[in-house]
N, C-alpha and C positions, 0 to 999 in steps of 0.2 A: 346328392343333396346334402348329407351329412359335410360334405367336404365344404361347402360352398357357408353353410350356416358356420363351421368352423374358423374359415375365411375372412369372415367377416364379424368375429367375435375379438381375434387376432388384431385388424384392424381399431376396432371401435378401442380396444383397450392402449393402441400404440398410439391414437389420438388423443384419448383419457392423460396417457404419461407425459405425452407433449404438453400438454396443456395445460397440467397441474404444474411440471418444469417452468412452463413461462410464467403461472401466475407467480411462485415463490420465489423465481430471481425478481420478477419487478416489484413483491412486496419490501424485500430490502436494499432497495438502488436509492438510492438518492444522492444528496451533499450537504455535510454536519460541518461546521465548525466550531472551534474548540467546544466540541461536546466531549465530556467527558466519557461518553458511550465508546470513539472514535478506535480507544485502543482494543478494546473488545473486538467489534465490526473488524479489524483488520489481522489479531492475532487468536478472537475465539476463549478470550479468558478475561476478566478481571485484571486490570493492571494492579499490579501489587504496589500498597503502601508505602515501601520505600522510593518507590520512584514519582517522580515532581512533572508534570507534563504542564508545561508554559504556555503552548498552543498547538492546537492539530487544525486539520485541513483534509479531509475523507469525502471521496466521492467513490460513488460505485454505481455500475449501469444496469440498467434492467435485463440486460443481457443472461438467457440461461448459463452460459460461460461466467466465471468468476472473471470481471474485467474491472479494476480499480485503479486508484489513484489517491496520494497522500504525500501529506508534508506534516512533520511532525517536530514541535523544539522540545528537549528537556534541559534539566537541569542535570550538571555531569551526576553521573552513576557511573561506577567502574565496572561492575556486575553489567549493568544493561551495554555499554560498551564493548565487553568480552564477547556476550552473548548475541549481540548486531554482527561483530565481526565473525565471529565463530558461523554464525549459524546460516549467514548471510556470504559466504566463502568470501568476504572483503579483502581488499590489498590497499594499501596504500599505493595513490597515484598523483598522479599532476592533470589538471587541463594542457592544453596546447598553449603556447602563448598569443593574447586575445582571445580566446575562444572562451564560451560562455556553458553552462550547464542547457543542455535540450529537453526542456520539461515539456509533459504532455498536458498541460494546465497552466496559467498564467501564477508563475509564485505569488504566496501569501505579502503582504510586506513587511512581515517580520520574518520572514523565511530566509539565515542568512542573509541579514541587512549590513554588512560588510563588505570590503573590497572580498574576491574570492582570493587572493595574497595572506588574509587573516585567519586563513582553517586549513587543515589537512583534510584530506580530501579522501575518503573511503570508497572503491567502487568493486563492482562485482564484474564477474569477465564472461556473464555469460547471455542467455534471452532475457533476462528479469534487469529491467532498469530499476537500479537501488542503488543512492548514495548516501552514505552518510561523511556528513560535515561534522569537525570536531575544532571548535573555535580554539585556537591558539594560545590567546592571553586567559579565558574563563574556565575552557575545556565544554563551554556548552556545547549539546551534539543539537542537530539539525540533520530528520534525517528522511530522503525523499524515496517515493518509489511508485513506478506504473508500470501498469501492464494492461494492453488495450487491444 
């Protein structure tokens, strides 16, 4: 008898945690544009002062899984550049010739509004799609990433 009221104490609580999991991932899902909240929701901190964020594009799913999606333009920063490539294991690359970026969301339209000829082309070599774009003539970055 002991075992069975146990049993079912075990359960009630592994239902408790599921269910508390689902309510706090769908309290913070949604999709923000250029809110200024955007860099927070995606990095966890306060964007810092020196850096200038032109436009974001943040979407997150109710999913208890962190599953997101972003497009984000700044103004150059060398610091925030080092630190996207550093931190984000980035390489410089190329597209294919004609081939386009395969976003998991329809781009913003200010989201590299350029030929893709007019940026260098930052990407990552591994499951995390992130690219950042680094316009050529301004050095503005434009910098995308999903995971779903």
């Amino acid at each position: 008898m002991a075992n069975l009221i146990t049993i079912k104490r075990v359960i009630s609580i592994a239902l408790l945690g599921f269910f508390l999991l689902s309510v706090f991932g769908c309290a913070s899902s949604g999709k923000w544009e250029d809110d200024p909240q955007n860099w927070k929701r995606e990095w966890g901190y306060s964007k810092p002062d020196s850096v200038v964020m032109t436009h974001s594009w943040y979407w997150r799913s109710p999913h208890w899984t962190r599953e997101e999606a972003f497009f984000f333009q700044f103004q150059w920063h060398e610091v925030l550049f080092d630190q996207f490539v550093k931190n984000n294991k980035l390489t410089l690359g190329e597209l294919s010739p004609g081939s386009k970026p395969d976003y998991c969301f329809e781009k913003p339209s200010w989201f590299v509004p350029k030929e893709l000829s007019a940026y260098e082309i930052w990407k990552t070599h591994t499951e995390d799609d992130v690219v950042l774009f680094r316009d050529i003539a301004t050095k503005e970055l434009f910098l995308y990433g999903c995971q779903v």
